[in-house]
C-alpha positions as CSV (number, residue, x, y, z in Angstrom):
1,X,18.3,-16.7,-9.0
2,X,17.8,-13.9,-11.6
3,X,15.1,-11.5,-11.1
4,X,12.2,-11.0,-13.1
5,X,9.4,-8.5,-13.7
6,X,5.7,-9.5,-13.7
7,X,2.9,-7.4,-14.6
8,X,0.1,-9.3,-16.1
9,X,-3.7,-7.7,-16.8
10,X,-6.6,-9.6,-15.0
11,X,-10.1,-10.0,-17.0
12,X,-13.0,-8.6,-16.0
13,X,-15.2,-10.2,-13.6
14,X,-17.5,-10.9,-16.0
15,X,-15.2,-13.6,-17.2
16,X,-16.0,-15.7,-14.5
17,X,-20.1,-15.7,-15.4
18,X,-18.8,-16.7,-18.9
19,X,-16.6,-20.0,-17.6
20,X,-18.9,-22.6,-16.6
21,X,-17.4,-25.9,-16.0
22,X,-17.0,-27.6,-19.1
23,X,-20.0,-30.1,-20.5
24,X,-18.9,-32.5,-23.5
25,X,-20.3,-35.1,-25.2
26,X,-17.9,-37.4,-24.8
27,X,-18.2,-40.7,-22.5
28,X,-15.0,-41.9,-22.2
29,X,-12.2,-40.2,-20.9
30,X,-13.3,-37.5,-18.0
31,X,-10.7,-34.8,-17.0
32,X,-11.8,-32.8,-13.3
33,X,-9.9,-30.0,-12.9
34,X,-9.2,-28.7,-9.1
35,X,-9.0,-25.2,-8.9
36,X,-9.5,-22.8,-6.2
37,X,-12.5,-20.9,-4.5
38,X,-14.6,-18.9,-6.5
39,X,-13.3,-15.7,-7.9
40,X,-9.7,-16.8,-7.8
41,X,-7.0,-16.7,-9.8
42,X,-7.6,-20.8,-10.2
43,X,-10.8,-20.7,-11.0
44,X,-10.8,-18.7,-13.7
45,X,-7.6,-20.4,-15.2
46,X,-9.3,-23.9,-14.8
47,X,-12.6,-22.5,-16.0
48,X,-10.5,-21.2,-18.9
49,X,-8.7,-25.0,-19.8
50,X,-12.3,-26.6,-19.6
51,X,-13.7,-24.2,-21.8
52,X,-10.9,-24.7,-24.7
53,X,-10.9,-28.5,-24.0
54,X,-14.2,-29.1,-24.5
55,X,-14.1,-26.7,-28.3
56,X,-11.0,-28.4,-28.8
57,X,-10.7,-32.1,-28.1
58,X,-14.2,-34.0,-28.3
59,X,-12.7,-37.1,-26.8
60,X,-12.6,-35.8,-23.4
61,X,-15.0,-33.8,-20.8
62,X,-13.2,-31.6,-18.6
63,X,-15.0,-30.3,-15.8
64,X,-13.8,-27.3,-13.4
65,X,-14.0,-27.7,-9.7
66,X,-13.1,-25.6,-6.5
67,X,-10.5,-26.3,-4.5
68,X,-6.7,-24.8,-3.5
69,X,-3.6,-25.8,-3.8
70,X,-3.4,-27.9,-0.6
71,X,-6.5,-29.6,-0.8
72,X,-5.6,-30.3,-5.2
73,X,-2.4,-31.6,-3.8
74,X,-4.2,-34.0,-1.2
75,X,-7.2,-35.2,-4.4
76,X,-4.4,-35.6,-6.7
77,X,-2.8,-38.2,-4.1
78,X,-6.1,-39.7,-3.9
79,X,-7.3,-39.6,-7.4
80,X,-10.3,-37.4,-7.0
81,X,-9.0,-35.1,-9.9
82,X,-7.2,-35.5,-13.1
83,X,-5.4,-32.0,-13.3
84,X,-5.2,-29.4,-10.7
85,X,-3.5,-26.0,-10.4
86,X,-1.0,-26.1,-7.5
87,X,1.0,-22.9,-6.9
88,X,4.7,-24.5,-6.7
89,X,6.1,-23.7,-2.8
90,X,2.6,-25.6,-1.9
91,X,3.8,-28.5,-4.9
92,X,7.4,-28.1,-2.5
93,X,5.7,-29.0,0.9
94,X,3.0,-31.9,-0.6
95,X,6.1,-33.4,-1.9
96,X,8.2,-33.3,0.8
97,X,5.8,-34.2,3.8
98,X,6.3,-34.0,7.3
99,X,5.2,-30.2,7.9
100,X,1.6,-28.4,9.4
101,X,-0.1,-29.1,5.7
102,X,1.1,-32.4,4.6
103,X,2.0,-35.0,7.4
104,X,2.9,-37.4,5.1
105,X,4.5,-37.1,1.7
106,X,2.4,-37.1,-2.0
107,X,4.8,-38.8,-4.0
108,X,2.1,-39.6,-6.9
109,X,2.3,-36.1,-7.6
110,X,3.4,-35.2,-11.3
111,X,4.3,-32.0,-13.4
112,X,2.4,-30.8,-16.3
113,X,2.9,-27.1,-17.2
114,X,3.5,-23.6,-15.6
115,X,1.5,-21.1,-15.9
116,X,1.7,-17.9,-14.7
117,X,4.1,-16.4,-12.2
118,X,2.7,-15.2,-8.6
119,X,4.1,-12.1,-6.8
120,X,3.6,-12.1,-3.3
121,X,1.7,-9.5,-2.6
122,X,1.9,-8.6,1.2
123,X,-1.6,-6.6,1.6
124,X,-1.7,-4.7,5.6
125,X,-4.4,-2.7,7.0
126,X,-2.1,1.2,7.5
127,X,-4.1,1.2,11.2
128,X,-1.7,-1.6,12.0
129,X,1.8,0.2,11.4
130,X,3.3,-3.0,9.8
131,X,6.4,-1.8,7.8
132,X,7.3,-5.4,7.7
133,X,6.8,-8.7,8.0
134,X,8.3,-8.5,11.4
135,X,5.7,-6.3,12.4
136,X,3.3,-9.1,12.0
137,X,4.0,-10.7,15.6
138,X,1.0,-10.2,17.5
139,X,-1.1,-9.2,14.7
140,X,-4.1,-10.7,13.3
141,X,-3.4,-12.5,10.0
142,X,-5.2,-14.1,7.5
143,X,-4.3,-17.2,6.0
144,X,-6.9,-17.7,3.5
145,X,-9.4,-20.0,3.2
146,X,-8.6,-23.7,4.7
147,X,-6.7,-25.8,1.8
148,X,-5.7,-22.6,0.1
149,X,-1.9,-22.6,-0.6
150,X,-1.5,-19.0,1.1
151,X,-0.8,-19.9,4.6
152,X,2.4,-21.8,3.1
153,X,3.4,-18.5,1.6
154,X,2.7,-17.2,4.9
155,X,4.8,-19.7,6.9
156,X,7.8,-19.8,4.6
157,X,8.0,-16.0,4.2
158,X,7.6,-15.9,8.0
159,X,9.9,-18.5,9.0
160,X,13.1,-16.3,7.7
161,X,11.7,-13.5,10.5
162,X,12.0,-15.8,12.9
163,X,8.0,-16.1,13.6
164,X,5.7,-19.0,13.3
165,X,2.0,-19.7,13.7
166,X,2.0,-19.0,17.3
167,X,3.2,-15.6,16.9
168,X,0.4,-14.4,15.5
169,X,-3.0,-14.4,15.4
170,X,-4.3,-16.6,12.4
171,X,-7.5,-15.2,10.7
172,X,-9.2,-17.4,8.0
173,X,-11.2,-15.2,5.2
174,X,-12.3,-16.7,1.6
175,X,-11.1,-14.6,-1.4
176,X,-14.6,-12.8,-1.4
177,X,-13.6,-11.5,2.1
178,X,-10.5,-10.4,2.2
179,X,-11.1,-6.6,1.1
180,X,-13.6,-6.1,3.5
181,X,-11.9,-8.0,6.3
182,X,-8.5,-5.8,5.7
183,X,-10.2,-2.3,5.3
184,X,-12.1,-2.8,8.6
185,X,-8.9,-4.3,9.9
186,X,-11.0,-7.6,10.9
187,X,-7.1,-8.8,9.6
188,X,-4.6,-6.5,9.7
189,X,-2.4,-8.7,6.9
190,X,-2.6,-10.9,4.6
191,X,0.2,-12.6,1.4
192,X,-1.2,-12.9,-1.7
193,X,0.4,-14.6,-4.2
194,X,-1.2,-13.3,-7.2
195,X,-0.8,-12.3,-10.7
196,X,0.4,-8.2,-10.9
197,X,-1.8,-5.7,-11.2
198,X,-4.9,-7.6,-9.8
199,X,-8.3,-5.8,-10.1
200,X,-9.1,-6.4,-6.2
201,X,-5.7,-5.6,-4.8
202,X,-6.1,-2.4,-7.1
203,X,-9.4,-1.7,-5.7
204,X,-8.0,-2.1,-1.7
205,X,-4.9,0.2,-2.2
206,X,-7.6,3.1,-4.1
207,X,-9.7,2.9,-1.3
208,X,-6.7,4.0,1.0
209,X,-6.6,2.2,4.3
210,X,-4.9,-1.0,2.4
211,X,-1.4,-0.7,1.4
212,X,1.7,-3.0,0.0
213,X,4.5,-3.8,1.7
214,X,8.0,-5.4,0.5
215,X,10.6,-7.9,1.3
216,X,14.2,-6.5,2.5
217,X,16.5,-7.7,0.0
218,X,18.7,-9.7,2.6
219,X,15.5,-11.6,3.6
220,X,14.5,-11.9,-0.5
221,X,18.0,-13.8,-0.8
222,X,17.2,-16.0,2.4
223,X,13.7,-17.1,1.3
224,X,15.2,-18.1,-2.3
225,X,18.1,-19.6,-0.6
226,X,16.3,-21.9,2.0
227,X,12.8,-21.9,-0.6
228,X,14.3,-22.5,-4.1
229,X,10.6,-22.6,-5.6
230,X,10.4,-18.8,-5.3
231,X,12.3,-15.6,-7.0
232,X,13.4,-12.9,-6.7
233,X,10.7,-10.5,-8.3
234,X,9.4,-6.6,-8.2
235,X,6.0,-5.4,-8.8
236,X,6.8,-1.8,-10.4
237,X,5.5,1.2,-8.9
238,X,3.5,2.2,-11.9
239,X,1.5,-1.3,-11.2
240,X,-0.7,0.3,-8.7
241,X,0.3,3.8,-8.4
242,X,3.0,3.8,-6.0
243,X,5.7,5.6,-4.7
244,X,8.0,3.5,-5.1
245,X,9.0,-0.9,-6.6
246,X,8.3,-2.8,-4.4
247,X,10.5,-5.7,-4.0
248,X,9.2,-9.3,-3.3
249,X,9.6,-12.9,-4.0
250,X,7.5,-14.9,-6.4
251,X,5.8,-18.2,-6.3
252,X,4.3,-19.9,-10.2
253,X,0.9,-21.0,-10.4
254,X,1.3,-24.9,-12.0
255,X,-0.8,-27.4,-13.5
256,X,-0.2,-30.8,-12.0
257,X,-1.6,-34.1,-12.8
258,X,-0.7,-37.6,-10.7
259,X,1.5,-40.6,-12.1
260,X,-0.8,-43.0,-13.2
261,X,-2.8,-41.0,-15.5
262,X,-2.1,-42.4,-19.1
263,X,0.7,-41.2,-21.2
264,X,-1.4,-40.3,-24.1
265,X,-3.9,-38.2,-22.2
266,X,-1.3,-36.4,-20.7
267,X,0.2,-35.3,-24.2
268,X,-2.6,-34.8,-25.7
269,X,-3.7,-31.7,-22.8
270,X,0.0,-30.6,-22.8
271,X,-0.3,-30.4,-26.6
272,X,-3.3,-28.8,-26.4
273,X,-2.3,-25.8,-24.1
274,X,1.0,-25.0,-25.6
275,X,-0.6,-25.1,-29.2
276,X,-3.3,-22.8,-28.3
277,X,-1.8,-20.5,-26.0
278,X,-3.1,-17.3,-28.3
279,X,-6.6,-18.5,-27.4
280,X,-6.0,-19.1,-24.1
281,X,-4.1,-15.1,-23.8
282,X,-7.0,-13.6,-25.3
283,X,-9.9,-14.8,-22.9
284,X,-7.8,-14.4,-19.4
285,X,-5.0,-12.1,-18.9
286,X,-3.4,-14.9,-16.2
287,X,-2.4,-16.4,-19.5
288,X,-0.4,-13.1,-20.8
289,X,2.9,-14.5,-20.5
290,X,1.8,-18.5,-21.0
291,X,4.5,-20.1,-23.1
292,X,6.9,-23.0,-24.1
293,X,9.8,-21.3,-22.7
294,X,8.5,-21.3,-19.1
295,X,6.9,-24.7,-19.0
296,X,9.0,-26.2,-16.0
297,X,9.6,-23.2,-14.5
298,X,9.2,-23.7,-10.2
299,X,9.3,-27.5,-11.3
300,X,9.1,-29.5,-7.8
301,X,8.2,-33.0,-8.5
302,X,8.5,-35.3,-11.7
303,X,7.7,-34.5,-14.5
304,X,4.6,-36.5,-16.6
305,X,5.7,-38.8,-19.5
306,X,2.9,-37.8,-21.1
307,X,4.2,-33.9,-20.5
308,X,7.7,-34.8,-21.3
309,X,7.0,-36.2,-24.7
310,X,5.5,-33.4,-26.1
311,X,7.9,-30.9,-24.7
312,X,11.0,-33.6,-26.1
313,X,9.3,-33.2,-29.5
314,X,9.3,-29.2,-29.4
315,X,13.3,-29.4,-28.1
316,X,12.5,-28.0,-25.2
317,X,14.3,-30.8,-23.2
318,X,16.3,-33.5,-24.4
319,X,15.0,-37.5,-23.8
């Protein structure tokens, strides 16, 4: 899978005081978004949607809530949400079932739009004298918060060292906590797949006692082989003042939506985005590299008729 470069600029945290979830005056057609826990990546990218949807379509009231990617997957299946932003190895395990997140398959799931692409960053307290992500047997690690989609990263990236949940010892810290938790060495590592540079993984590795680590490129090639929702990717040296690239694989931050919600409401959101994708740039930085040329990029389940018109009208796919 060819390799790509990611290095998108976060908003200030400000942003997120700005965002509130989205109040319209329309009655008849309500849009929930599922996002993550506060101060994510998610939640200012759903935030973000509500905001333009309600200056932009009056016929609809989107509303931002928290979530993950597990637990969007899980109120997708059940119709809790309309739209929810799924990162796409986490889209990968809801649709195929049987493992420790999903037991049983969520078939209802469908694809709207990509967003943003997701380096893994692979954050380690330097006390720990991890130099890889074999040196995480025995170590404390956090997964993130429960229904979050990073212990998936954190089991697949795993898997191809040969360690599972057992081998280490599973921490569980909300976004809020993870700096602190890390510089203390509460957890000694944590994967975050997250947009590049990120102002809090910026602030850990300045404060010097959190550092990045990379994925040899024999393992990179196995996790894209046996994970085909991840590539190959680098965050560049110059992203957070490092010696050196650092190479690593790369999950994309999605917008899904489930199969019964109406064609027309579908195409009119997809429209919507794509169409205003200058807005969206200009008021969060996750939306730097938003466009119509990486819509179905880490595409895992089908995608919406509602989706697929729209991108059939702009010849982006054929009928």
């Amino acid at each position: 899978m060819k390799s790509f470069k990611v290095c998108v600029f976060v908003v200030a945290a400000a942003l997120v005081l700005s965002f509130t979830g989205a109040v319209s005056a329309a009655d008849d057609v309500f849009v929930r978004i599922g996002t993550s826990t506060v101060g994510g990546g998610f939640y200012l990218i759903g935030n973000t949607i509500a905001q333009l949807g309600t200056q932009a379509m009056k016929d609809i009231n989107f509303t931002a809530i928290t979530g993950g990617s597990i637990k969007n997957c899980i109120n997708l299946g059940n119709k809790e949400i309309e739209l929810g932003m799924v990162q796409s190895s986490t889209v990968n395990d809801a649709w195929k079932g049987g493992n420790e997140s999903f037991k049983e398959p969520v078939k209802t799931l469908r694809y709207v739009t990509a967003i943003y692409f997701m380096p893994a960053h692979i954050l380690v307290n330097k006390a720990a004298n991890i130099k890889s992500v074999a040196d995480f047997k025995g170590k404390r690690v956090d997964y993130g918060s429960v229904g979050a989609g990073i212990e998936i990263n954190a089991r697949e990236i795993m898997s191809v060292y040969g360690l599972t949940d057992a081998d280490v010892n599973i921490q569980r810290y909300g976004r809020a906590e993870v700096e602190e938790a890390l510089t203390v060495g509460d957890s000694q590592a944590h994967i975050w797949t997250t947009n590049a540079p990120n102002a809090q993984v910026s602030e850990m590795v300045r404060g010097g006692k959190v550092g990045l680590i990379g994925i040899e490129p024999d393992k990179i090639k196995e996790i894209t082989a046996k994970f085909p929702h991840y590539a190959a990717s680098v965050i560049e040296k110059e992203v957070y003042g490092l010696d050196s690239d650092i190479p690593i694989i790369a999950a994309v931050g999605s917008l899904l939506t489930y199969e019964d919600m109406p064609d027309d409401v579908i195409y009119k959101i997809t429209k919507m985005l794509h169409e205003n994708n200058k807005f969206l740039a200009e008021r969060l930085n996750y939306f730097a590299g938003f466009k119509l040329e990486m819509a179905l990029a880490g595409m895992a389940v089908p995608l919406h008729p509602g989706a697929k018109k729209y991108y059939v009208e702009q010849g982006l796919i054929k009928e």
